[in-house]
C-alpha positions as CSV (number, residue, x, y, z in Angstrom):
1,X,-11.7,-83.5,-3.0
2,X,-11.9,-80.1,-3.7
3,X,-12.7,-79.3,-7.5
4,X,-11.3,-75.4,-8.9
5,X,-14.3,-73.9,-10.5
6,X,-13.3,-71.2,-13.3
7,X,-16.1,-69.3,-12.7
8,X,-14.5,-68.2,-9.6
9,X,-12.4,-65.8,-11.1
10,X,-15.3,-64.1,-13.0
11,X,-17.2,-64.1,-9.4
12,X,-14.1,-62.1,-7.6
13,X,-14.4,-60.0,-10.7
14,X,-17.9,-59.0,-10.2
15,X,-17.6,-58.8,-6.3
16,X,-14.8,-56.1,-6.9
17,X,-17.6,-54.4,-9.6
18,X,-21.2,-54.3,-7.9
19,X,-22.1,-54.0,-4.4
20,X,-23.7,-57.2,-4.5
21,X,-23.5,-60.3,-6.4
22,X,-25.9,-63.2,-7.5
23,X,-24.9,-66.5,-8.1
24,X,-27.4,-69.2,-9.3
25,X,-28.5,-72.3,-11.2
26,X,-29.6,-75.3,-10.9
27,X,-30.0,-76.8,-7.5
28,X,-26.3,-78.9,-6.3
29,X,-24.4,-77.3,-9.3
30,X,-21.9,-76.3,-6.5
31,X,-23.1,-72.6,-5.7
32,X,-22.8,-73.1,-2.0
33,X,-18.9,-74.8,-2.3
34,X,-17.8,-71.8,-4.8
35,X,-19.2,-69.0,-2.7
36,X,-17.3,-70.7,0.8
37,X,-14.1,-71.3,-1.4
38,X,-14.3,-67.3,-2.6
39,X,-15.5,-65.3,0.4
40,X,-13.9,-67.4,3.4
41,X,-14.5,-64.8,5.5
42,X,-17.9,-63.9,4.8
43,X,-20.9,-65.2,7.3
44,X,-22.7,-67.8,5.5
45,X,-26.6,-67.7,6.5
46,X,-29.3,-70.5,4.7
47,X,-32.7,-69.2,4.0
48,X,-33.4,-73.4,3.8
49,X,-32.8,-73.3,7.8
50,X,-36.8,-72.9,8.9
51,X,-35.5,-70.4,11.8
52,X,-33.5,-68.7,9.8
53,X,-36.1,-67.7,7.2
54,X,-38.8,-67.4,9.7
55,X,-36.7,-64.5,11.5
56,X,-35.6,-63.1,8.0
57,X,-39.5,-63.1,7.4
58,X,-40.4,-61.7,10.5
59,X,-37.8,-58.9,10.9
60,X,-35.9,-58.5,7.6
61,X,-33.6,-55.4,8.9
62,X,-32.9,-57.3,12.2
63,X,-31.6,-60.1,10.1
64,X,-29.9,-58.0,7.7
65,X,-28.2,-55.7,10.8
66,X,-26.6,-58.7,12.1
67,X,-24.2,-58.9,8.9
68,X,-23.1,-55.3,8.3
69,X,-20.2,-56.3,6.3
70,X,-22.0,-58.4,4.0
71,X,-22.7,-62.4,4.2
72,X,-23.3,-65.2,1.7
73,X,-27.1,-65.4,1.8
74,X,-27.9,-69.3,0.4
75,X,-31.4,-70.0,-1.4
76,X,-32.2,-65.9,-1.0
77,X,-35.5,-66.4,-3.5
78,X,-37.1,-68.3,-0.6
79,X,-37.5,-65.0,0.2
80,X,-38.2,-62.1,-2.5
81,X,-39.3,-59.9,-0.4
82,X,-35.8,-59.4,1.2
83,X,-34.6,-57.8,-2.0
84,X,-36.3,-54.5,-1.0
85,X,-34.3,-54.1,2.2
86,X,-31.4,-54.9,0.4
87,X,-31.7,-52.1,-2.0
88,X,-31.5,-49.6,0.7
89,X,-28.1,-50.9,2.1
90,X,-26.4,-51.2,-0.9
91,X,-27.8,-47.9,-1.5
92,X,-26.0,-46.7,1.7
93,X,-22.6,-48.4,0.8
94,X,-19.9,-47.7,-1.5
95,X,-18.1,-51.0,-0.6
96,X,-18.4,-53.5,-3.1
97,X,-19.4,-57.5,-3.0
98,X,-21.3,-56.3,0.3
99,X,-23.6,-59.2,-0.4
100,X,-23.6,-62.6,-2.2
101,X,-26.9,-64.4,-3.0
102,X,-27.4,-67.3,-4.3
103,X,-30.4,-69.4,-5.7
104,X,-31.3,-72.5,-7.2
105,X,-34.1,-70.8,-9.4
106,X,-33.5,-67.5,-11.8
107,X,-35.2,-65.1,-9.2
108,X,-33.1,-62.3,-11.4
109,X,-35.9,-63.1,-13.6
110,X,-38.5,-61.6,-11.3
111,X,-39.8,-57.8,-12.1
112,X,-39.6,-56.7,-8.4
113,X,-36.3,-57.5,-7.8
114,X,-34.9,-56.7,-11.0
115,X,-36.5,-53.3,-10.3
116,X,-35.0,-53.2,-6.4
117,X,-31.3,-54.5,-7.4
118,X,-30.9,-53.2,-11.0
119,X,-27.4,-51.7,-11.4
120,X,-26.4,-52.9,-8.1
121,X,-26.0,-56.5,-8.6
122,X,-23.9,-58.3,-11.0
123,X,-25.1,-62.0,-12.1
124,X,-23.3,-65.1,-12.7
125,X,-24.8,-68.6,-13.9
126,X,-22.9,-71.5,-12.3
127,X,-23.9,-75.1,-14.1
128,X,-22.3,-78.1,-13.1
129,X,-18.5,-79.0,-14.3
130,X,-17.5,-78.3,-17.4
131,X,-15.1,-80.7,-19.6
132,X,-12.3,-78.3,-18.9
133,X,-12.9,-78.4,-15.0
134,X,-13.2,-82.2,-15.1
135,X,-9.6,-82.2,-17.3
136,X,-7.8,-79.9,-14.9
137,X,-8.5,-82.1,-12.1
138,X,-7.7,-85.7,-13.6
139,X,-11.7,-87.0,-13.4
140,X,-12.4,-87.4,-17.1
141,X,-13.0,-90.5,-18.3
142,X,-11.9,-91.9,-21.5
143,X,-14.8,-91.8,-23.7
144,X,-17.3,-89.7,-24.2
145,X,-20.5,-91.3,-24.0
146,X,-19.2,-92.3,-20.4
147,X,-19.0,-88.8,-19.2
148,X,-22.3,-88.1,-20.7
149,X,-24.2,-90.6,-18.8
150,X,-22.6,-89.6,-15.9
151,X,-23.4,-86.2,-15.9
152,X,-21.8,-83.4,-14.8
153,X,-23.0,-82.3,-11.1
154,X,-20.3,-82.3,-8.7
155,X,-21.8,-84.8,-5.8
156,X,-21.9,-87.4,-8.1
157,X,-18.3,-86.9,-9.4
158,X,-16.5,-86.1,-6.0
159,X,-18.1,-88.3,-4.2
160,X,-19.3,-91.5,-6.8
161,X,-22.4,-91.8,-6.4
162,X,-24.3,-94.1,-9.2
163,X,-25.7,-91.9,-11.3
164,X,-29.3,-93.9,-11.7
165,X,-29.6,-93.6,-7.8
166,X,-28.2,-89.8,-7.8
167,X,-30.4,-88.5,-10.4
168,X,-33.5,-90.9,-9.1
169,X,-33.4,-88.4,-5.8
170,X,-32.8,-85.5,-7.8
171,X,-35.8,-85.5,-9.9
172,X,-38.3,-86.2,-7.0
173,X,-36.4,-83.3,-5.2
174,X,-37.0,-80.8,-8.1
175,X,-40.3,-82.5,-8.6
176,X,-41.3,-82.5,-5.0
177,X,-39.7,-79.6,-3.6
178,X,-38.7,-77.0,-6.5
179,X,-41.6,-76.9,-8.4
180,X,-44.2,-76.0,-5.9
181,X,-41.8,-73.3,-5.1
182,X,-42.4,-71.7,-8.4
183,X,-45.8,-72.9,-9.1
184,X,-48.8,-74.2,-7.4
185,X,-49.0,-77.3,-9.8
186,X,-52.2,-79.6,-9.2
187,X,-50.8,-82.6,-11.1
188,X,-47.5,-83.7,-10.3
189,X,-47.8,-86.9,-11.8
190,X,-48.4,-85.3,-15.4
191,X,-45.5,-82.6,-14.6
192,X,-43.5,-85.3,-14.4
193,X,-44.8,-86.7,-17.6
194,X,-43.8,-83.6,-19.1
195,X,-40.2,-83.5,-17.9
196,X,-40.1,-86.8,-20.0
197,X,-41.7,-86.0,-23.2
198,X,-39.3,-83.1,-22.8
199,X,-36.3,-85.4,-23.1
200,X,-37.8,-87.2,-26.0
201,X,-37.4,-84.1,-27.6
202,X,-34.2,-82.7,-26.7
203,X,-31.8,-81.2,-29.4
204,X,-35.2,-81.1,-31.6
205,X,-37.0,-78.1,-32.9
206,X,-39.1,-77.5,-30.4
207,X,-43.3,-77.9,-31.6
208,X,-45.2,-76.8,-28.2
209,X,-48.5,-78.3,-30.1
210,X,-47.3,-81.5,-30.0
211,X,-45.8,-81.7,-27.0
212,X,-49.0,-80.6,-25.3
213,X,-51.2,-83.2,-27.2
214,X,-48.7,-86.0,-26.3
215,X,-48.9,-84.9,-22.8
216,X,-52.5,-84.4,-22.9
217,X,-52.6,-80.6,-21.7
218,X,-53.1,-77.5,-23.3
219,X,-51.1,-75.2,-24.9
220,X,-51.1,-72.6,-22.3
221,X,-50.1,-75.0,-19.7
222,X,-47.6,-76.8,-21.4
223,X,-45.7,-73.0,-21.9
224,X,-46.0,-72.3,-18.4
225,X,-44.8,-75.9,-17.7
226,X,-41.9,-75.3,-19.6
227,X,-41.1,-71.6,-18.3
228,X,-40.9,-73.5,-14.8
229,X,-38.3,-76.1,-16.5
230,X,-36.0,-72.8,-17.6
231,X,-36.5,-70.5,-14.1
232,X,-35.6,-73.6,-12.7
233,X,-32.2,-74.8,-14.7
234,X,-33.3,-77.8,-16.2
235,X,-33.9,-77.2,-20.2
236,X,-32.9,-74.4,-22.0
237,X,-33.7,-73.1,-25.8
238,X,-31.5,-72.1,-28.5
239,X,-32.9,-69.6,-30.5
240,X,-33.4,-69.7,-34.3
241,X,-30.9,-67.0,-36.7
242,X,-32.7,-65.4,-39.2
243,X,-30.7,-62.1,-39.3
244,X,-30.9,-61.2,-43.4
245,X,-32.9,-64.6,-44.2
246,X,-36.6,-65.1,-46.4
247,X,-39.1,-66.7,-44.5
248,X,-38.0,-70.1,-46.0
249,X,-36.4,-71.0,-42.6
250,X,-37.5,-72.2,-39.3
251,X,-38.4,-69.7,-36.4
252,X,-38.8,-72.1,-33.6
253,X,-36.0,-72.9,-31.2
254,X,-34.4,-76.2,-29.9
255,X,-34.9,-77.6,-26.4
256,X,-31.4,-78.8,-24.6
257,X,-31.3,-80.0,-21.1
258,X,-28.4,-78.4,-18.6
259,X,-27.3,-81.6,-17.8
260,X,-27.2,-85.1,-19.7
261,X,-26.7,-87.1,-16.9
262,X,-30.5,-85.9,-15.9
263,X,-31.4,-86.4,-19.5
264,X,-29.8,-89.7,-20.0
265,X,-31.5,-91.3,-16.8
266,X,-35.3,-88.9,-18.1
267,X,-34.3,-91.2,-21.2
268,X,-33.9,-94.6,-19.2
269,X,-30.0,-94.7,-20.8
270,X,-28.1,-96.4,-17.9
271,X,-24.5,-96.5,-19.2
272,X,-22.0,-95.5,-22.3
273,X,-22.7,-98.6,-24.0
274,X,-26.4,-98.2,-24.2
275,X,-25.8,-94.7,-25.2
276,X,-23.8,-95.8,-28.3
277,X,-26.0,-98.0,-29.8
278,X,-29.4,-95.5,-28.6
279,X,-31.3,-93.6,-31.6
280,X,-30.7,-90.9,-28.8
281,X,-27.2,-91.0,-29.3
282,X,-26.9,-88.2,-31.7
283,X,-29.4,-85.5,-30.2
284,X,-27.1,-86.7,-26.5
285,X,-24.1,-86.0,-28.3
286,X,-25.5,-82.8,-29.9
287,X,-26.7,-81.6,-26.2
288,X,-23.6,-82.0,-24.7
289,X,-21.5,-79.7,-26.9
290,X,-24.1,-77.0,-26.8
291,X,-24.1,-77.3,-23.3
292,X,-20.6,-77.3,-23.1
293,X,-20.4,-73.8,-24.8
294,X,-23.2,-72.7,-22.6
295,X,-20.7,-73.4,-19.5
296,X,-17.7,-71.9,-21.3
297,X,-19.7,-68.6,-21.3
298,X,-21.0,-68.4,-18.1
299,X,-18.0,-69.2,-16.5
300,X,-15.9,-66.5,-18.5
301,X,-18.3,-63.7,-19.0
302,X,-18.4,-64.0,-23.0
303,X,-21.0,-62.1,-24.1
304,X,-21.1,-63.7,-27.3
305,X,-25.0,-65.2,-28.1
306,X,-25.5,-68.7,-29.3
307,X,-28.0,-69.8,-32.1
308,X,-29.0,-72.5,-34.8
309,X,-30.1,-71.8,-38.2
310,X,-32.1,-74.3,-40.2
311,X,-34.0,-73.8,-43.6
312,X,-37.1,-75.6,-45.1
313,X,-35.2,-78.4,-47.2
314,X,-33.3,-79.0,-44.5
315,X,-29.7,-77.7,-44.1
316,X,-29.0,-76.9,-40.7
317,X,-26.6,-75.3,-39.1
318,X,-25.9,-76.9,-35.0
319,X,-24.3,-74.4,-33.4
320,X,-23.8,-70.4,-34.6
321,X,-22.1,-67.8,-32.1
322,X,-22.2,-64.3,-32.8
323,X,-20.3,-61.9,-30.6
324,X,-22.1,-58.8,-33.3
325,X,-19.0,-58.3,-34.7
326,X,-18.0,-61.8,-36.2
327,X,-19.8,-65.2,-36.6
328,X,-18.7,-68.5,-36.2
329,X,-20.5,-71.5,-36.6
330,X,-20.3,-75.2,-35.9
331,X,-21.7,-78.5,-36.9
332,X,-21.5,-81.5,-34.1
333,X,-21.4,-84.8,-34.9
334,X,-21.3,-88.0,-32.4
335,X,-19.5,-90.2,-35.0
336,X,-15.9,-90.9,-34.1
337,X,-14.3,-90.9,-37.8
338,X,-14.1,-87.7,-39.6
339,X,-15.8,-87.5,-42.9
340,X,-15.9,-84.6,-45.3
341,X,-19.4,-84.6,-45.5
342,X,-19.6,-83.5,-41.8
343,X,-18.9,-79.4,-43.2
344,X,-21.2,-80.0,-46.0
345,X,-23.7,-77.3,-44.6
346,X,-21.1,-75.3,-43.4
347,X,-19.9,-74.2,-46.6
348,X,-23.2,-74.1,-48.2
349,X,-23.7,-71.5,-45.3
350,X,-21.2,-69.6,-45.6
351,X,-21.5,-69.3,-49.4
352,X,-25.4,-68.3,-48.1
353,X,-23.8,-65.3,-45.8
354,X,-21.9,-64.0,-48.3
355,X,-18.7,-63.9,-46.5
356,X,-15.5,-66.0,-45.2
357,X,-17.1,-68.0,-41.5
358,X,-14.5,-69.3,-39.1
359,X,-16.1,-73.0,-39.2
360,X,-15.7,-75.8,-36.8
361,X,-16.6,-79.2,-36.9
362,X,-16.8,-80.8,-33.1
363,X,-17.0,-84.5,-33.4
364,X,-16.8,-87.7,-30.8
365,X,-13.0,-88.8,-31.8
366,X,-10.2,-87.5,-30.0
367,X,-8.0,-85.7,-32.3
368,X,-8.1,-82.0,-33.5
369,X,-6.9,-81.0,-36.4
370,X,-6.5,-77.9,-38.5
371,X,-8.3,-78.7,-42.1
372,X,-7.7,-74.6,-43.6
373,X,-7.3,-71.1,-42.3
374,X,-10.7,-71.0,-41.5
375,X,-12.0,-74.8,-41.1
376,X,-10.9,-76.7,-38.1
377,X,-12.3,-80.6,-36.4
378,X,-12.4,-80.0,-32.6
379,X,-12.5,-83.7,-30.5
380,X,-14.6,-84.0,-27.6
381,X,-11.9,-84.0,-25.2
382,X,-10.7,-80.8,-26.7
383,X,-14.1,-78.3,-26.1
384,X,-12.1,-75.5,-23.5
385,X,-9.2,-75.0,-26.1
């Protein structure tokens, strides 16, 4: 079954802007599938082949001279060191979408490259199916919780697999494979303790101190420990807003997962039903949405940013997007009943800013409503409208 990304339009966009394009995120999001489905008559090369990277490695313009109209190079940041002879033909080219690159770590991130490539190369993040791709194609299931558990990668969808025995292989994969990729790491056993802790605390304010006590490392560690999680596509952070605010509010940001299939099994939730009756269920809940508007932007090119603001009594804010002309903001809720206590901290917000907010409410029901001109209650099922 083939699944219509919408991030393929964006990617023909970019191809038709820069002379090269990267396309990454987190390993079997569907990279590979999008790039064959867009460039069909592009080469595709695999820097995972052993032979293939060992000849890349050993004569980087020999490899590169056998695809002088461009190619679909999979897994390029096995390789950094390829980006330098790149520069120079896309230097020598006015043809654009030349090359495509992809990569299941943020090697955009990377000073070298960023240096060889900049204003050469567009970038787009592809995460696993969105709600909107999963509509579109009939393979949403009714509730919400169920979708959750299941996650969101496409191999597990297209081709249902159980999602405990998917994400089982996944994580020793990442663990196994990934990670000493991007970092030497000594003890994988406590890494992997850390990936769990990390669940614990996900849709929480994130307190580093803690997290490295619990896990019994230090500070330093436990940052680069979670700077490998983020290169790598597996958490995220959502930073606090404090534009025009006192101290009396919190600076620290809030940990999400990419996925919450992987942080459902990290969580040991093995269906919907133990999801909705969990203690996790309303951080889940709370991580799906902000995901969900993660994947929205990538996959359109918004350039809108995404924050959450919370003070020191306790008011919080889940979700505010500011495109630095107009804010917005949301509050998320798992419950399936609207109650008029759910925009509460909306309003008080708002009264806070000093001016009208378009306000949202997205909640785990199904219907959508409009409540006033600038209030509405979003369902679940209704995210990518």
């Amino acid at each position: 079954m083939v699944v219509t990304r919408q991030a393929e339009k964006r990617l023909k966009y970019l191809a038709r802007t820069f002379r090269a394009v990267a396309v990454i995120g987190p390993r079997q999001s569907g990279k590979t599938t999008l790039c064959k489905m867009a460039f069909p008559k592009k080469p595709y090369v695999s820097l995972e082949n052993p032979t293939t990277l060992q000849f890349a490695q050993t004569d980087p313009v020999g490899f590169l001279a056998q695809y002088p109209k461009g190619a679909v190079i999979d897994e390029a940041q096995r390789m950094p060191q390829l980006f330098s002879y790149l520069q120079q033909l896309l230097d020598e080219t006015k043809n654009p979408g030349l090359f495509i690159l992809t990569g299941s770590n943020n090697f955009l991130i990377q000073q070298n490259i960023t240096q060889s490539l900049a204003g050469r190369i567009g970038y787009l993040t592809l995460l696993p199916f969105s709600i909107a791709e999963l509509s579109a194609n009939k393979l949403l299931k009714t509730r919400w919780p169920e979708n959750v558990v299941r996650g969101f990668y496409p191999e597990i969808i297209v081709k249902k697999i159980k999602p405990d025995v998917w994400y089982n292989a996944y994580s020793k994969t990442y663990i196994e494979r990934d990670v000493r990729q991007l970092k030497n790491i000594a003890n994988l056993s406590l890494f992997t303790k850390f990936i769990y802790l990390c669940a614990g605390r996900a849709a929480q304010i994130l307190n580093i101190n803690s997290l490295a006590n619990d896990c019994g490392i230090d500070n330093k560690t436990a940052q680069s420990w979670l700077g490998i999680l983020e290169s790598s596509f597996v958490v995220f952070q959502l930073k606090p807003y404090f534009k025009n605010f006192n101290k009396q509010i919190s600076k620290s940001s809030k940990l999400y997962f990419y996925d919450t299939g992987l942080l459902c099994y990290l969580l040991h939730i093995s269906n919907g039903k133990e999801l909705a009756g969990s203690m996790y269920k309303g951080p889940v809940f709370e991580n799906f949405i902000i995901c969900e508007k993660i994947k929205q932007k990538e996959n359109t090119g918004h350039t809108h940013d995404f924050y959450y603001w919370r003070d020191k009594t306790g008011n919080e804010v889940d979700l505010i997007t500011d495109n630095h002309k107009t804010i917005s903001i949301a509050e998320i809720k798992s419950a399936e009943t609207i109650n008029p206590s759910f925009w509460k901290t909306l309003l008080y917000f708002e009264i806070l800013l000093g001016k009208p907010l378009k306000k949202c409410v997205y909640f785990g029901g199904e219907e959508s409503q409009k409540r006033s001109k600038n209030l509405s209650i979003t369902g679940w099922q209704n995210l990518h409208e």
